[in-house]
Structures are given as structure tokens and as C-alpha cells.
C-alpha positions as CSV (number, residue, x, y, z in Angstrom):
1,X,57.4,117.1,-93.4
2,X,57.1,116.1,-97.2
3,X,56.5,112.6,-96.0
4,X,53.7,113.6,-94.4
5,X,51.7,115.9,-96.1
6,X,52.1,113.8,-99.2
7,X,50.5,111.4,-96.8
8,X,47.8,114.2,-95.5
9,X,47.6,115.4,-99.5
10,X,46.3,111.6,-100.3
11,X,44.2,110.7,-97.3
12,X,42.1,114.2,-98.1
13,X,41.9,113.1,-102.2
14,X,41.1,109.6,-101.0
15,X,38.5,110.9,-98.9
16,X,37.2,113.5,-101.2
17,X,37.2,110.3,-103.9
18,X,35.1,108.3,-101.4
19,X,32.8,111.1,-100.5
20,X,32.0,112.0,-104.1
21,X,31.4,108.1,-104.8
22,X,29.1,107.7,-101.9
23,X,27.3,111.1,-103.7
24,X,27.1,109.7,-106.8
25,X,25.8,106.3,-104.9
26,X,23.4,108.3,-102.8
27,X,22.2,110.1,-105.9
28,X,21.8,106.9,-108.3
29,X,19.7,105.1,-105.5
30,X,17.8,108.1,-105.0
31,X,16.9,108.3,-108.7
32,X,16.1,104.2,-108.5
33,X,13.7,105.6,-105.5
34,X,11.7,107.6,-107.2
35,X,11.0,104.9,-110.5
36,X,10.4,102.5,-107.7
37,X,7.7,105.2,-106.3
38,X,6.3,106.0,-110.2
39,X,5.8,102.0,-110.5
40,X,3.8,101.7,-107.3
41,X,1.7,104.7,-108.2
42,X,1.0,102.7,-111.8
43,X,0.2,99.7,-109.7
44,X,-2.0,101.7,-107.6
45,X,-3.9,103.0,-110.9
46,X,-4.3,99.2,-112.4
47,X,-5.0,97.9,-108.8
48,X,-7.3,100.5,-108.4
49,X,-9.0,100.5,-112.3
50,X,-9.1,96.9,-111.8
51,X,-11.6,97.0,-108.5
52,X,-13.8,99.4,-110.3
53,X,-14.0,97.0,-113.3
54,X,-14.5,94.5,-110.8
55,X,-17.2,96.4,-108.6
56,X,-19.3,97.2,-112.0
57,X,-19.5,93.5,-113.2
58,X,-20.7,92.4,-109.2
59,X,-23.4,95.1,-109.3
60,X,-24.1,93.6,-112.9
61,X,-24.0,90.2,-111.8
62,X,-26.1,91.0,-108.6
63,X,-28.9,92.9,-111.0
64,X,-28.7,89.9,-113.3
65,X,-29.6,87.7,-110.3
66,X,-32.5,89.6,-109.6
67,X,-34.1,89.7,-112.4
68,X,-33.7,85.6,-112.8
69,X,-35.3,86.0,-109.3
70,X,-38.2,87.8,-110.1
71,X,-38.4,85.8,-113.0
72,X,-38.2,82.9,-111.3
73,X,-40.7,84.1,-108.4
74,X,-43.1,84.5,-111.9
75,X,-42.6,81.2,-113.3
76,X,-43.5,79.6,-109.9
77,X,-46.6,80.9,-109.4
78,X,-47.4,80.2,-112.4
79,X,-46.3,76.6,-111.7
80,X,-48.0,76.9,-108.7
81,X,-51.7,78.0,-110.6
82,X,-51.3,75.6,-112.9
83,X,-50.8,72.7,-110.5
84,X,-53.8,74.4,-108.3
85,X,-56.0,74.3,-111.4
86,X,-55.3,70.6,-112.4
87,X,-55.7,69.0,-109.0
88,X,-59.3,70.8,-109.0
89,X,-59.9,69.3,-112.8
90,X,-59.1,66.4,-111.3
91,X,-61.2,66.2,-108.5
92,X,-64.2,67.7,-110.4
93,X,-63.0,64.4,-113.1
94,X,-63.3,61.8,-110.7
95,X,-65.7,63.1,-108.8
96,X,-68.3,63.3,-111.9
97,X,-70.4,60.3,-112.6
98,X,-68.5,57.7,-115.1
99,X,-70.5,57.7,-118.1
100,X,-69.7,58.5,-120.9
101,X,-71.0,60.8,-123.9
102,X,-72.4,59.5,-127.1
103,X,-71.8,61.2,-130.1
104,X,-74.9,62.2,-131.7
105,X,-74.0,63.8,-135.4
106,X,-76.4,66.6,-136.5
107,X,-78.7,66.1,-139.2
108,X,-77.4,67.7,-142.1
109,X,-80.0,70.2,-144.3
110,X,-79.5,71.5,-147.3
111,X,-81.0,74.8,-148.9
112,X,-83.8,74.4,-151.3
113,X,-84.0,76.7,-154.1
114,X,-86.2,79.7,-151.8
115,X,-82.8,80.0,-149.3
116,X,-85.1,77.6,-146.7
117,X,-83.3,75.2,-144.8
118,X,-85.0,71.5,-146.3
119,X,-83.9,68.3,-144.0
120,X,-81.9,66.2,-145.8
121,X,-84.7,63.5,-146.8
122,X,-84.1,59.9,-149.0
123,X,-85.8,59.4,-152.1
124,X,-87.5,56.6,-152.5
């Protein structure tokens, strides 16, 4: 009988050896579990900072664009008034008589002595 409970003695110790690694196994991979968890959650908070940076700058960027829009509505009108308004210059231009406008200067006068306006006259 001292053969086998020597036997029985060390199959329970191996066995308790093999349980207590697997524990220890178990235990290491559940601690590796939970930083695996802790760097997800981080992820999740950079993930999720990263669409509210990125929301903010679209509803910049999609302000931005309307107002260039509106801007740009402004500008073409005004384009568009401006064109408006030359083709009628132009059709009142050629559709005036051709002649054109001599230049006449203005006699000049001078001020005599009394504050009277005197035409300027040649002495002779």
C-alpha cells in the first residue's frame, strides 16, 4: 500500500499544482482583460472626442460656405446690374445721333475794382 498512496500522495499534489497554475493563469488573463477593456474605453473617448471635433469644424465649414454663398448671390447681382446698366448705355450710345460736341471755353471775366464782374476786353 506505500506504493500506492505515494502514487495517490503525488497525483493529488500534481493536481493541486496544476489547479493552482491554471488559477494563477485564469487570474493573470483576467487582469490582461480588464486593461484590454480600460484601452477600449480610452479609444472610445478619443474616437468619440475626435467626431465632436470633427462635427464642429463641418458645421463651421458648412456656415463658412454660406456665407461665401450669400456673398456670392451679392456679388452677382451686382454683376448682373452692372451688365444691365451698360448694355442700356450702350444702346442709348449707339442709338444717339453721331455728332460730336465742340468744346466751347467760357469767356473768362475778371473783377473790376467795384466787385462787378468786367469781360475780359483787349486793349488796343
Amino acid at each position: 500500500m506505500g506504493f500506492l498512496g505515494l502514487f495517490s500522495s503525488e497525483s493529488t499534489s500534481m493536481r493541486d499544482r496544476i489547479i493552482h497554475t491554471q488559477k494563477e493563469r485564469i487570474v493573470k488573463l483576467e487582469n490582461e482583460l480588464e486593461g484590454i477593456k480600460q484601452q477600449i474605453n480610452e479609444r472610445h473617448d478619443e474616437l468619440r472626442t475626435l467626431r465632436d471635433k470633427h462635427e464642429s469644424a463641418k458645421e463651421r465649414l458648412v456656415e463658412q460656405i454660406v456665407d461665401l454663398s450669400d456673398k456670392f448671390a451679392a456679388n452677382h447681382s451686382k454683376v448682373l446690374e452692372i451688365a444691365e446698366e451698360n448694355a442700356r448705355l450702350k444702346i442709348i450710345l449707339e442709338s444717339s445721333p453721331k455728332k460730336s460736341i465742340a468744346y466751347k471755353p467760357q469767356k473768362q471775366t475778371r473783377k473790376n475794382q467795384d466787385g462787378e464782374k468786367k469781360k475780359n476786353t483787349k486793349r488796343r
